[in-house]
N, C-alpha and C positions, 0 to 999 in steps of 0.2 A: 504494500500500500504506500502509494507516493505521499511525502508530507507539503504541506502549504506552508511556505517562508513570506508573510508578512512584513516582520521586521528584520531589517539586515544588520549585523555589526561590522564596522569597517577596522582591522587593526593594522598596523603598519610600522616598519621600520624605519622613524621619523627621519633619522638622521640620513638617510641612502636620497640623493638628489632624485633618484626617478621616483620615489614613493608620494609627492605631493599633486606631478602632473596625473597619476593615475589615477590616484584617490578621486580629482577634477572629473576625470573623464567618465572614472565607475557612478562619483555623485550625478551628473549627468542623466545616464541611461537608466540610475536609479529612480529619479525626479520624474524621468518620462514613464515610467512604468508605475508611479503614484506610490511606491514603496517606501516603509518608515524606514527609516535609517537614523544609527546611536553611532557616533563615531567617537572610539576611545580618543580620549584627550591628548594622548601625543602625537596625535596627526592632527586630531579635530583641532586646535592650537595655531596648526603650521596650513590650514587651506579655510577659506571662506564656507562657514559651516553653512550661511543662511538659516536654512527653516529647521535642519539638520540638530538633534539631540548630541550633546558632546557629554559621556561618561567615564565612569572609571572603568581598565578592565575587566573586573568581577562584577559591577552592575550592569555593564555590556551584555559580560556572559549568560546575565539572568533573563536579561529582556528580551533577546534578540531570540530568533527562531532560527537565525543560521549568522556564523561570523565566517565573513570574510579576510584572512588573513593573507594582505601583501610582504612580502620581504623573503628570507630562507627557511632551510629548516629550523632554524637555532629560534627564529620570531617564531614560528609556531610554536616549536616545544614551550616556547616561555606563554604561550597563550592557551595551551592545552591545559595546564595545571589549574588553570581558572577555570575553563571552557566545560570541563569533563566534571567538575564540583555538579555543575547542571544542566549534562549530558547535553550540552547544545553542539548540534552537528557545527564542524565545518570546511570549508572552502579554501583550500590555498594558489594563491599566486604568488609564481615565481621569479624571487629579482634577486636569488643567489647565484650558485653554482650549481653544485649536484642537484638539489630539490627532489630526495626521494619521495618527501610529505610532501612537498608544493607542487604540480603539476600541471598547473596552467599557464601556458605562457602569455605574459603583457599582451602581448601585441591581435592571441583573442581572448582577451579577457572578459571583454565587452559580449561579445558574441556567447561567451561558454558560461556566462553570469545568467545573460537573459534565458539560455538555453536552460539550466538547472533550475530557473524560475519558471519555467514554461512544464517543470516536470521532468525533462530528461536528467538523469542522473543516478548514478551509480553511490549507495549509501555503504559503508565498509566498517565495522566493528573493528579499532583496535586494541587488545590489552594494554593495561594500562596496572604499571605496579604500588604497591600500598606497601610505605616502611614507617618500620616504630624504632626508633632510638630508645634504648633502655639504661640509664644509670642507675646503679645499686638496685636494682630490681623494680624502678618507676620508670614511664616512659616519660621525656625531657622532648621530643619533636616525632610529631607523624608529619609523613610529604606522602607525592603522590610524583612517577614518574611515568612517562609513555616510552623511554627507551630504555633508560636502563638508570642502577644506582652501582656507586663505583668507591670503594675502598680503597684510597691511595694514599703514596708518605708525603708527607706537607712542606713543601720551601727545601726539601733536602735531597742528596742522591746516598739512598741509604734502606736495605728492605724495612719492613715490618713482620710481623709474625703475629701470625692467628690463628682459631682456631674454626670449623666448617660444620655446620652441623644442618642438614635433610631432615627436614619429620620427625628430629628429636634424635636424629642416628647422624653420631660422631664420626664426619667422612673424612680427619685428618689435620694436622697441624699441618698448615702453610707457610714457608719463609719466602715471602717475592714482595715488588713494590708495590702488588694492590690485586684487588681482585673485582669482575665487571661481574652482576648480573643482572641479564637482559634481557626484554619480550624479545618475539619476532621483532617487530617492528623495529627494535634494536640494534637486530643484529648484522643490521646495515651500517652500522656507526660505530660507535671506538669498538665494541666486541668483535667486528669485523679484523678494524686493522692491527688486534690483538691477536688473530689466529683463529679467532671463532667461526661456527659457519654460518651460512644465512637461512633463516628459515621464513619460508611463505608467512605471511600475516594471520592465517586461517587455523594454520596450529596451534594447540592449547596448550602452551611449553612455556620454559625459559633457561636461560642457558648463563653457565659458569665460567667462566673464564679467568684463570690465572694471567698473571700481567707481567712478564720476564719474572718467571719461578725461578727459583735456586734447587729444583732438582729438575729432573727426564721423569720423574713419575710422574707428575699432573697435567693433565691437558682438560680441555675445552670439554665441557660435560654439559648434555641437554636434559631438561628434568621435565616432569609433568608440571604443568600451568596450574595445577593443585596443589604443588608443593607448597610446605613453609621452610623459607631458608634463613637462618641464622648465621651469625659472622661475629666470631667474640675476638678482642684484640689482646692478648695475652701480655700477662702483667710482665713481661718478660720481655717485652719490646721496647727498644727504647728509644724508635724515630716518634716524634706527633705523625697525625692521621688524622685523614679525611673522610667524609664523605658526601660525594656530587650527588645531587638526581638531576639528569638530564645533561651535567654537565655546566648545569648554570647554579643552581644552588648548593651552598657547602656547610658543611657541619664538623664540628670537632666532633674527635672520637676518641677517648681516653683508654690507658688500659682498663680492663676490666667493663668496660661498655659492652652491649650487648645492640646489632643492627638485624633486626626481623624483617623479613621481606616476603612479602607474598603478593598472589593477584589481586587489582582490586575488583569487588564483585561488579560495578559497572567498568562497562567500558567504551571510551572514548570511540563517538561516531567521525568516521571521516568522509569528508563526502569528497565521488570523482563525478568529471563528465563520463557519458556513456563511453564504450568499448575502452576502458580502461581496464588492463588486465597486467599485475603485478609483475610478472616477468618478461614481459614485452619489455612495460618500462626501466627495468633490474637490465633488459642486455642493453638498452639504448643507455643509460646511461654510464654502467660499468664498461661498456663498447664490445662486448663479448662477441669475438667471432671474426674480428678486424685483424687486419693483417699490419705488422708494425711497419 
């Protein structure tokens, strides 16, 4: 059942010179088609809002029935953590590089906006992770990431050591500088150029990755999307640690801390234009198949 996007959210990567003519062009074709439109405040700032609602982007996230996000993947992910609190699909255009999450290019943006407003469009569930920071046995930050949460040593070249634990089953003390784990959706990004492999979106997984281990016994391990995975940092370490979700938010991790990671039970809607199909776009943009 196709849904009705009424109100649109506009988010953007204010600072990138093409994000202000676009936003012009999208408000535009928006205005002609009589559609409400919230434009988060760091674009809605830098273009002629006129009749246009300018908010934040968690109230964006609430009102809108679909946001639109201009800029890379790194603007999405930073938009998903809001977006997915209140399951509102959305829409990316591409004004990075790779753009595994943003797949629409500028130039039809106009075209593939009115088209997904006309109904044509492909709606894509992706998992989305839920972590709880625990110190002395209280939790101190829950986050939410859509690629991945990532155990690394802080300002220094120096491992860490921890310890792994699956569904309550001790899989092993680690010495390396960090460890990824990541949805599918993830495993396009640092899991990738960590050794890990790619998994279709559709799978109910996520995947482990050791980050330059100090031994030949640990590799890249895929789990059920069921799993709970824990990550204790052992009082025995003596580099500071991290931990990213997404790569954009960071947390201190003390010894003796405890980082719990599991699915979160919704999951983040992505919406494509029609005949989008994930591996198409996987060989076009990794170039699979070209001749150097």
């Amino acid at each position: 059942m196709q849904r009705s996007f009424s109100t649109i959210g506009l988010v953007g990567k204010s600072a990138d010179s093409r994000t202000a003519p676009l936003v012009a062009t999208l408000l535009d074709a928006l205005r002609q088609r009589g559609a409400d439109v919230i434009l988060e405040h760091g674009i809605g700032n830098r273009v002629n809002p006129g009749a246009f609602r300018i908010a934040s982007l968690e109230e964006m996230a609430e009102q809108a029935d679909l946001v639109v996000v201009i800029g890379g993947d790194g603007t999405l992910l930073a938009t998903a953590r809001a977006a997915a609190l209140h399951e509102t699909p959305m829409l990316g255009i591409n004004l990075g590089r790779l753009g595994f999450l943003v797949d629409v290019l500028p130039d039809h943006a106009v075209t593939e906006l009115n088209a997904v407003l006309d109904g044509a469009y492909e709606l894509e569930p992706r998992a989305m992770l839920e972590t709880i920071l625990l110190r002395d046995g209280s939790p101190i930050h829950q986050g939410v990431a859509l690629n991945d949460a990532v155990l690394h040593v802080q300002n220094v070249i120096r491992v860490i050591e921890f310890d792994t634990f699956i569904d309550g089953l001790d899989v092993g003390r680690l010495r390396a500088d960090g460890l990824i784990v990541a949805t599918p959706t993830g495993s396009t990004a640092y899991s990738l150029s960590a050794g890990g492999p790619i998994l279709t979106p559709d799978l109910d997984a996520m995947i482990i990755v050791p980050i330059c281990p100090h031994s030949l016994n640990h590799r890249p391990l895929v789990v059920s999307g069921r799993a709970v995975i824990e990550i204790k940092l052992s009082s025995g370490s003596r580099s500071p640690a991290q931990v990213a979700l997404d790569g954009q938010k960071n947390l201190d991790f003390a010894p003796g801390d405890i980082l719990r990671i599991q699915r979160r039970p919704q999951s983040l809607m992505l919406l494509h234009p029609r005949n989008h199909h994930f591996l198409r776009m996987l060989r076009s943009k990794l170039r699979w198949g070209e001749h150097p």
